[in-house]
C-alpha positions as CSV (number, residue, x, y, z in Angstrom):
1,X,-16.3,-49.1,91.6
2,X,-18.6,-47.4,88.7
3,X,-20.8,-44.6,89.3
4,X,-23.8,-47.7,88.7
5,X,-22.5,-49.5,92.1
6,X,-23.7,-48.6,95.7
7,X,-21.7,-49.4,98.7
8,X,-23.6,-52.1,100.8
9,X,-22.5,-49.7,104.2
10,X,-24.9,-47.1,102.9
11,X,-28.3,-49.1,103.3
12,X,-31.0,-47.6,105.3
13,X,-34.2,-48.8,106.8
14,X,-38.0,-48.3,105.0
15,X,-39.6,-51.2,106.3
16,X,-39.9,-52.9,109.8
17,X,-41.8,-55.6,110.8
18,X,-42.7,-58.6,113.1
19,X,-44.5,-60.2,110.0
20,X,-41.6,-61.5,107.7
21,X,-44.2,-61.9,104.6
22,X,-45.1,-58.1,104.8
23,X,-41.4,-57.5,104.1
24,X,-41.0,-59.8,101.7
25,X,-44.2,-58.4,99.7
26,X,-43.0,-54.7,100.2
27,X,-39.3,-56.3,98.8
28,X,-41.1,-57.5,96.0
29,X,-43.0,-54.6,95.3
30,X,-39.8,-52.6,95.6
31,X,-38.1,-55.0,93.1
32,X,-41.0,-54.8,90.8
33,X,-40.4,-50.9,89.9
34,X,-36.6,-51.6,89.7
35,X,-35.5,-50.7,93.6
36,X,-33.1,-52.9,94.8
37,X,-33.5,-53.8,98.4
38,X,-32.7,-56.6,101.3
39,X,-34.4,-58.1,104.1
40,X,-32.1,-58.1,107.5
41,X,-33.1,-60.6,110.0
42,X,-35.8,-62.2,108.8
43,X,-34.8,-65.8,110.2
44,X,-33.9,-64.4,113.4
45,X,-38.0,-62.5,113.3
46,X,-38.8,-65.9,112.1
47,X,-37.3,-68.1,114.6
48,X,-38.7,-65.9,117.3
49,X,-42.3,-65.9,116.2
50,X,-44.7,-63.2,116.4
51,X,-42.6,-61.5,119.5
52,X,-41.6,-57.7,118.7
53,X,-37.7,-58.2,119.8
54,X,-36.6,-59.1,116.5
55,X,-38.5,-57.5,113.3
56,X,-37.2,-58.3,110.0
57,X,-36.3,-55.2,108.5
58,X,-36.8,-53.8,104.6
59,X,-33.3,-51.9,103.7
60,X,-32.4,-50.2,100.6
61,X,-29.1,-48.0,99.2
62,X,-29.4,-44.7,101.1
63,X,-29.7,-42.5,97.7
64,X,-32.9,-44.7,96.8
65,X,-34.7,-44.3,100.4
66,X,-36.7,-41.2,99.3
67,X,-38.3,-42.8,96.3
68,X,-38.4,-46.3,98.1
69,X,-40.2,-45.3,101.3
70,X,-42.7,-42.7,98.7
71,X,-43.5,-46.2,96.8
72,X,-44.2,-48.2,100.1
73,X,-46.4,-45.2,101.6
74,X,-48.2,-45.1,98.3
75,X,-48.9,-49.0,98.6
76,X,-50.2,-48.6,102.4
77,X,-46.3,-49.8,103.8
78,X,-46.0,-47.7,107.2
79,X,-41.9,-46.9,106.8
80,X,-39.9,-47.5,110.1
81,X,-40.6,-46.6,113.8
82,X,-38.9,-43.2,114.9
């Protein structure tokens, strides 16, 4: 593996939400300025509706989460839930 590749274990959560098209605006936001990310769950958030149980989640390499989450807040993304 190069020094250029990230291991896919090492994502972390920026985004959470029950509204799959937030996510997929903050992904392509992200995507925009050159931050790779992925949506988890989003059919399952889908598939549920507007119920809480199942938000599709934003996730990006943990080295990028710093700068990623910095972008979001700066776009008016709220990051994850503590």
């Amino acid at each position: 593996m190069s020094n250029q590749e990230h291991d896919p274990a090492e994502l972390v959560e920026v985004l959470a939400s029950i509204d799959s098209m937030q996510v997929r605006m903050a992904h392509d936001m992200l995507a925009s300025e050159g931050i790779e990310s992925f949506i988890f769950d989003e059919e399952s958030s889908r598939m549920l509706g507007s119920t809480a149980a199942v938000p599709a989640r934003l996730m990006v390499h943990a080295d990028l989460h710093d700068d990623a989450l910095k972008m979001l807040k700066d776009l008016g993304f709220e990051g994850p839930q503590s």
